[in-house]
N, C-alpha and C positions, 0 to 999 in steps of 0.2 A: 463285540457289537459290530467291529468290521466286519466280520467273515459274512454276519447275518446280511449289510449291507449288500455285498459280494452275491450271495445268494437271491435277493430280490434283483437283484440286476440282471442275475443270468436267466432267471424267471422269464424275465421280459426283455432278452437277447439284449444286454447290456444296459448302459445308462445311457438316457435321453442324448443322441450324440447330437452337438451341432455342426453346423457346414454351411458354405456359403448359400446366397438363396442363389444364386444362377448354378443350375443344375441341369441339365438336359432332362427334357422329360424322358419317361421313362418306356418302352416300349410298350402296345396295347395286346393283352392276349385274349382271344376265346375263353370263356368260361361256363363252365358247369356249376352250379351252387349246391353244395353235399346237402343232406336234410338236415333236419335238428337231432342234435342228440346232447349225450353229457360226459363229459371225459372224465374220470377219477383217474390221476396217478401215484404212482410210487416215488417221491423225491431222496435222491442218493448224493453227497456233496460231501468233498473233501480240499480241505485247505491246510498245506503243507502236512501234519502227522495228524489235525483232525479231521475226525468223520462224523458228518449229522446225515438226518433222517427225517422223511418228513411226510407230508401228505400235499397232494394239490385236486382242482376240479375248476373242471374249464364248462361252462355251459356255454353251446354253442344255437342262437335258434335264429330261425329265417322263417317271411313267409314269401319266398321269392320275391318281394319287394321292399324288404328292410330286412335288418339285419339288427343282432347284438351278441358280444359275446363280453361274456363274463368271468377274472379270474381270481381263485385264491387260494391260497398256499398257507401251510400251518408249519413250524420246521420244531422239532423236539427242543424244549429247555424254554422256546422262545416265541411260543404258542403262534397269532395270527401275525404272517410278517409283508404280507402282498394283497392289496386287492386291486383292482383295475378293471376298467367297464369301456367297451367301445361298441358305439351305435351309430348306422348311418344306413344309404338306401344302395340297391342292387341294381346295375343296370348290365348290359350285357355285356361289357368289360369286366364284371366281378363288382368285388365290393367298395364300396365309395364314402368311407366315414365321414361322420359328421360332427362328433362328439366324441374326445376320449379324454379318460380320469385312470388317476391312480394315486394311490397311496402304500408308501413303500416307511417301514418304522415310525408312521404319525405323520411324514413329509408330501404332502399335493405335490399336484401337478395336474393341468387337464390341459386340455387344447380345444377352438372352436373350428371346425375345418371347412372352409367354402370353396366344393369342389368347383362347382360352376364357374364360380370368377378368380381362384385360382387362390386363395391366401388361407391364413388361417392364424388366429390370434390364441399365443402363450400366455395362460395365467402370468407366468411368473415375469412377462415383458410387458411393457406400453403399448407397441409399435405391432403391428400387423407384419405377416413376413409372406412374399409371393411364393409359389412354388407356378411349374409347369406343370403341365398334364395329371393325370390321377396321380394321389399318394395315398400311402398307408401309417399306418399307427402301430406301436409296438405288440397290440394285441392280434391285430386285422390282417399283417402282411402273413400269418401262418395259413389262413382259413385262405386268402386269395390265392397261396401258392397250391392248396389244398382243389380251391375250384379250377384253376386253370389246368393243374393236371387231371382231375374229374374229366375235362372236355378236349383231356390228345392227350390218352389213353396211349395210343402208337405208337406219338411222338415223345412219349415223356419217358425217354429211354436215357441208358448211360453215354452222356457226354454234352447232351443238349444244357445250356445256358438259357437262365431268367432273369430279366434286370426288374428292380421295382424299387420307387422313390418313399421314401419313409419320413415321416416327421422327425424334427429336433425341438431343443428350446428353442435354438435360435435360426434354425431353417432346416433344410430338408437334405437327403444323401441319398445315392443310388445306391442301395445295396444289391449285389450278385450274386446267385444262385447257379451250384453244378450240378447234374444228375451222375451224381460219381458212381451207382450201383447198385443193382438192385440185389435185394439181403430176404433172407427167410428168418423174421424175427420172432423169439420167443419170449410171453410175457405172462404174467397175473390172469391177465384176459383170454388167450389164449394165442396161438400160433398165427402170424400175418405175412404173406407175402407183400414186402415193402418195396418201394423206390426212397433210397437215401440221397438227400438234398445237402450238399456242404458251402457253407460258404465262403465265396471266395474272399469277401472284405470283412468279414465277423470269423471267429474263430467257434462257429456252431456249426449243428447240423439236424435236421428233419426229416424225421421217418414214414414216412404217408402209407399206409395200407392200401394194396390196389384190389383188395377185395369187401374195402368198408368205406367204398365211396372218396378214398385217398384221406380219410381223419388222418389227423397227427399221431400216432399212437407212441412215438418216442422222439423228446428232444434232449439234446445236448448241448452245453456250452462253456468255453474254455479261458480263462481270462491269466496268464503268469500263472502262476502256482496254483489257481483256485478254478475247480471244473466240477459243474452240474448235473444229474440227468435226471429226467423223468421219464418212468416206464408206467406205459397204461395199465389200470389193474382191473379196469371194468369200462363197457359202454353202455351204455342205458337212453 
């Protein structure tokens, strides 16, 4: 049951990390918002000699003025093990959650998130927690790193850095993004010219297609012994 643990975590780039709430906000980038589509992948995971196998499908829809996206993950032996929903509105900084849920083996967790004045209250806490500037959610930072490359195309070359502030339980963390390289990747789907995203303070990385609006079409992520990937197997 650990390992399954392990695998919802990596799903949604770790477990809810906390960190102090004073955090420098996060830089603002230019944004493009990709359309809607639906991602099915191919889940691959191994933890020390075992190996599972699984499915996942990320709905992803926008009407340029809100947003949601939607995730879940099935793994062999241990049928539905992820689901998670985050919704909130589009301004021209990218996306600006409002609401995010999950449910990882029966266990909650949601968040209320008020970009506007700057906080955002944990189920699982009393206490309201500030954050600075925009943050994101464990579902929402892919899709934003998604639209900012959408809109600097140019600029989103190997070596350029992304900072973006992400929820916790108990407050929020800058997480940092590299453009370590662009990769000609082959999947289920077919063949994608990518830009690979690593990160500098997570042990993941993000494959963005620059010929499908920068979707996600492959993640990865690495925790001691135990490391995930999903390869896209269809867009629809």
């Amino acid at each position: 049951m650990g390992t399954v643990k392990n695998i919802c975590a990596a799903l949604t780039f770790g477990t809810i990390l906390a960190s102090s709430p004073a955090v420098m906000a996060a830089p603002v980038y230019s944004t493009a918002i990709p359309p809607s589509t639906t991602l099915k992948y191919k889940v691959t995971a191994s933890y020390n000699s075992l190996s599972l196998s699984g499915n996942s499908v990320m709905q992803w829809k926008t009407n340029l003025k809100t947003y949601s996206i939607r995730d879940n993950c099935t793994v062999t032996f241990f049928g539905n093990v992820l689901n998670s929903v985050s919704s909130g509105s589009v301004s021209n900084a990218g996306l600006e959650p409002a609401n995010y849920s999950e449910t990882k083996l029966h266990k909650n967790f949601s968040a209320a998130i008020n970009q506007a004045n700057g906080f955002f209250k944990p189920s699982d806490g009393d206490d309201t927690i500030p954050f600075s500037g925009q943050v994101q959610d464990h579902s929402s930072i892919v899709w934003q790193l998604s639209a900012i490359a959408n809109d600097n195309k140019n600029r989103f070359t190997p070596g350029h850095t992304y900072i973006l502030q992400v929820i916790g339980h108990r407050g929020v963390k800058n997480w940092t993004f590299r453009v370590s390289r662009n990769e000609s990747l082959s999947t289920p789907a077919g063949k994608f010219q990518t830009a690979v995203l690593s990160g500098k303070t997570q042990p993941m990385s993000v494959w963005l297609a620059k010929d499908r609006y920068f979707y996600p079409v492959q993640l990865y992520f690495r925790d001691n012994n135990f490391e995930t990937r999903q390869t896209v197997s269809s867009i629809q």
